[in-house]
C-alpha positions as CSV (number, residue, x, y, z in Angstrom):
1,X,-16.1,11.8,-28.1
2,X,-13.3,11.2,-25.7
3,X,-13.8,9.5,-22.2
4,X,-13.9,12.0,-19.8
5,X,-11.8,10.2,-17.3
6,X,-12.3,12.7,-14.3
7,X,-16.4,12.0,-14.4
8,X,-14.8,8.2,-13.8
9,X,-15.2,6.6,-10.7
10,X,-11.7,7.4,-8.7
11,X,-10.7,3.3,-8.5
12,X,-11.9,2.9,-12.2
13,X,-9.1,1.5,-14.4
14,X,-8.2,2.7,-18.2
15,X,-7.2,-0.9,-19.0
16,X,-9.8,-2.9,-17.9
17,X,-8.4,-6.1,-19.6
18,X,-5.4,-5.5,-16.8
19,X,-7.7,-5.5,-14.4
20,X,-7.0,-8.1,-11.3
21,X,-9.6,-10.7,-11.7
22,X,-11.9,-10.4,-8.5
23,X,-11.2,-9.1,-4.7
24,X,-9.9,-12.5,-3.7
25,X,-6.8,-11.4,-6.2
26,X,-6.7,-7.7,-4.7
27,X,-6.7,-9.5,-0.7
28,X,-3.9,-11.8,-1.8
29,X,-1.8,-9.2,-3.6
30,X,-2.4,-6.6,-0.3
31,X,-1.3,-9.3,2.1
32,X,2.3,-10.2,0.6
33,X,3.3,-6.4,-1.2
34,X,6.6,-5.5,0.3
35,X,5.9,-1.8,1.0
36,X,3.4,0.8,-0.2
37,X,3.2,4.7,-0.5
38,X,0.4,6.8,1.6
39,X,-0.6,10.2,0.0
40,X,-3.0,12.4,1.1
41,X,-3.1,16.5,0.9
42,X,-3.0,19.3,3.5
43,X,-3.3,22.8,2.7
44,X,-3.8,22.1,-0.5
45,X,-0.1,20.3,-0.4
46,X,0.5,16.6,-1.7
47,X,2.5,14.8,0.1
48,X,3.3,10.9,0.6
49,X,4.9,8.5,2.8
50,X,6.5,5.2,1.6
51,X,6.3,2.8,4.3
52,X,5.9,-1.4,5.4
53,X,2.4,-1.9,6.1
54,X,0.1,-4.6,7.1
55,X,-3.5,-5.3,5.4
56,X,-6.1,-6.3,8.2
57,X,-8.5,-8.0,5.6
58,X,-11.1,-8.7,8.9
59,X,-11.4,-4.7,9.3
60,X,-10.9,-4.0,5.8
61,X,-7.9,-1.6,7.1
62,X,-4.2,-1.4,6.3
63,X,-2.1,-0.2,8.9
64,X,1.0,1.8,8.7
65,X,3.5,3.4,11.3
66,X,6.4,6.2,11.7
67,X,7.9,7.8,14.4
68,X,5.8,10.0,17.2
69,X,6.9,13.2,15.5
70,X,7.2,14.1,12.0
71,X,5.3,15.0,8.6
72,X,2.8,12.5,8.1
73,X,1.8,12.1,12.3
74,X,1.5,15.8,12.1
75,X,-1.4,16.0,9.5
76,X,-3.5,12.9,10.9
77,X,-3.3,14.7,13.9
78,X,-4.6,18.4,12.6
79,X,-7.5,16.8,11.9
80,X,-8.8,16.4,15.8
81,X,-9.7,12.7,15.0
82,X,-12.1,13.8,12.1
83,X,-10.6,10.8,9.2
84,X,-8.6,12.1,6.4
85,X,-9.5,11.0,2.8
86,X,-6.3,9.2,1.5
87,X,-5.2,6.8,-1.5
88,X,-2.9,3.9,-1.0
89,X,-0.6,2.1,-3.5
90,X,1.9,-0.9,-3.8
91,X,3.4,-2.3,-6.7
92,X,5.8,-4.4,-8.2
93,X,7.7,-4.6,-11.0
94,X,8.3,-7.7,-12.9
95,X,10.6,-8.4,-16.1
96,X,11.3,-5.5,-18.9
97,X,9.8,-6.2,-22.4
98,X,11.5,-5.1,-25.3
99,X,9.6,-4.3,-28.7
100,X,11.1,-3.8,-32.2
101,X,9.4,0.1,-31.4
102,X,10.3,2.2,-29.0
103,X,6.4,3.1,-28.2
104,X,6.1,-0.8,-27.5
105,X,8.1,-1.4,-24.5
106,X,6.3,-2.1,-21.7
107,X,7.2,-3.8,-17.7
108,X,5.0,-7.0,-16.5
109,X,4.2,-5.4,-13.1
110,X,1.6,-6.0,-10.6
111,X,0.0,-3.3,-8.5
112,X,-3.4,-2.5,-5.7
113,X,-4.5,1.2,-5.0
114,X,-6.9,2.1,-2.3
115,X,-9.2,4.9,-1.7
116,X,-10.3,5.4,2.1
117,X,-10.3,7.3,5.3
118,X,-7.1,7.5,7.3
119,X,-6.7,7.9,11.0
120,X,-4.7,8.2,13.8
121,X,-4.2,4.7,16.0
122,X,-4.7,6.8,19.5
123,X,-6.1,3.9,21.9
124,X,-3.2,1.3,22.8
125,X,-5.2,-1.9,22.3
126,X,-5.3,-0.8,19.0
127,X,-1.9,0.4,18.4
128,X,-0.9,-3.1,19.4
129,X,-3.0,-4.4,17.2
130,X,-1.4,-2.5,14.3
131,X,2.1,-3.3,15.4
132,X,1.7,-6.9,15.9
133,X,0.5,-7.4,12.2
134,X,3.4,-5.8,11.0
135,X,5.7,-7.6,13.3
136,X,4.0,-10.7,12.2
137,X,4.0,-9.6,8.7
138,X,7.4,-9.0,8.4
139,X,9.0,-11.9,10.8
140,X,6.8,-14.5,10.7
141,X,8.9,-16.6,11.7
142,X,9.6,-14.9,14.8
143,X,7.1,-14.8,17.9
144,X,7.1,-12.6,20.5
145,X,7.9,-13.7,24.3
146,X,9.9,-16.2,22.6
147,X,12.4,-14.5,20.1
148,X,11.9,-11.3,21.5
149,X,10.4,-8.6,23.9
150,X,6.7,-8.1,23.4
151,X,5.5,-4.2,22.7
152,X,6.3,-2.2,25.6
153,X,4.0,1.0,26.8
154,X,7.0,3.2,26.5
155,X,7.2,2.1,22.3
156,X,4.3,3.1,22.0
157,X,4.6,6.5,23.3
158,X,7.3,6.7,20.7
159,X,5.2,5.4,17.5
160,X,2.6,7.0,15.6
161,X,0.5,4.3,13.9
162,X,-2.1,4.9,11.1
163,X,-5.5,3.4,9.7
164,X,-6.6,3.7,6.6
165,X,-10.7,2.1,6.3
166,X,-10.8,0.9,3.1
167,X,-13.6,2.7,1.0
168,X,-12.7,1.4,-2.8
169,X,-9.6,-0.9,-4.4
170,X,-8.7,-1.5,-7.6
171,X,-6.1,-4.1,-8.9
172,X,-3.8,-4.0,-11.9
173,X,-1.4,-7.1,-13.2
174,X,0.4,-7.5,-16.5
175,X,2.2,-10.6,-17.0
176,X,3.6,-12.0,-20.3
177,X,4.8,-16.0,-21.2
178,X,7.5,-17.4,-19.5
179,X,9.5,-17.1,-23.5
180,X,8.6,-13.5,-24.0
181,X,11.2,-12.7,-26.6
182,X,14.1,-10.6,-25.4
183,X,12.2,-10.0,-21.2
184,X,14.6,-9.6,-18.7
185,X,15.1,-8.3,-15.6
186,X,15.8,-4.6,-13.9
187,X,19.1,-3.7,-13.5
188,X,21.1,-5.8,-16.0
189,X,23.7,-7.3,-14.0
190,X,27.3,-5.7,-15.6
């Protein structure tokens, strides 16, 4: 009889032999992915945000941010504070890898989904919070009061930030020899 994948756990993977190998992996990954996607529902409505964020591994949160106004502020905040079930992704994509069959093909990649509860940042301490990581995330190399202004009340008023507690992970990676016949890398340069 089949596996009847939707009585699976929701951060169960098909490919368990893809699985990343523990948390400490997952953490790691969640700290240096570039960007990730937020999706959640309203009104029976999918809809997802792409976005920089910054994984707080002491709160088990990742944080995001967008404007004051817009989509994604606009169903956090129909909620009245009550958290909003979401799923979180990042990936990355690694070389191609070419078969002798078409079915065969496949992309090294390496990828982290999260299950939690999402929220609306609404008290400033923690807004600063938020913003700082991603500051820090993003320009490490940069400090502010010393390469530039420090997060001003008046940003805030203009910034929407997000919290997602995380609730479940799971962690995929598939990464071939270094001589994998024929792998190369998305877009061929011309």
């Amino acid at each position: 009889m089949a596996k009847d994948y939707l009585d699976q756990p929701y951060h169960a993977l098909r490919r368990a032999d893809r699985a990343m190998a523990d948390d400490d992996q997952i953490r790691l990954y969640l700290h240096r992915a570039a960007y990730g996607a937020l999706a959640v529902v309203h009104d029976g409505q999918p809809f997802i945000n792409s976005n920089l964020f910054a994984y707080d591994e002491a709160n088990r949160a990742i944080y995001i941010h967008t404007a004051h106004v817009g989509r994604t502020q606009a169903i956090f905040a129909s909620t009245d504070g009550a958290p909003l079930s979401v799923c979180f992704s990042t990936f990355s994509m690694g070389r191609m890898l070419p078969a002798d069959e078409a079915l065969e093909f496949s992309v090294e990649y390496e990828g982290v989904t999260v299950f939690g509860e999402g929220r609306l940042v609404e008290d400033e301490e923690g807004m600063r919070h938020a913003l700082q990581m991603l500051l820090d995330k993003y320009a490490p190399h940069l400090r502010p009061g010393r390469d530039y202004r420090p997060i001003v009340e008046e940003e805030l008023k203009r910034t929407a930030v997000f919290r997602i507690d995380i609730r479940q992970w799971s962690g995929k990676k598939k990464e071939e020899s270094p001589s994998f016949p024929g792998a190369y890398h998305y877009p061929l340069e011309p």
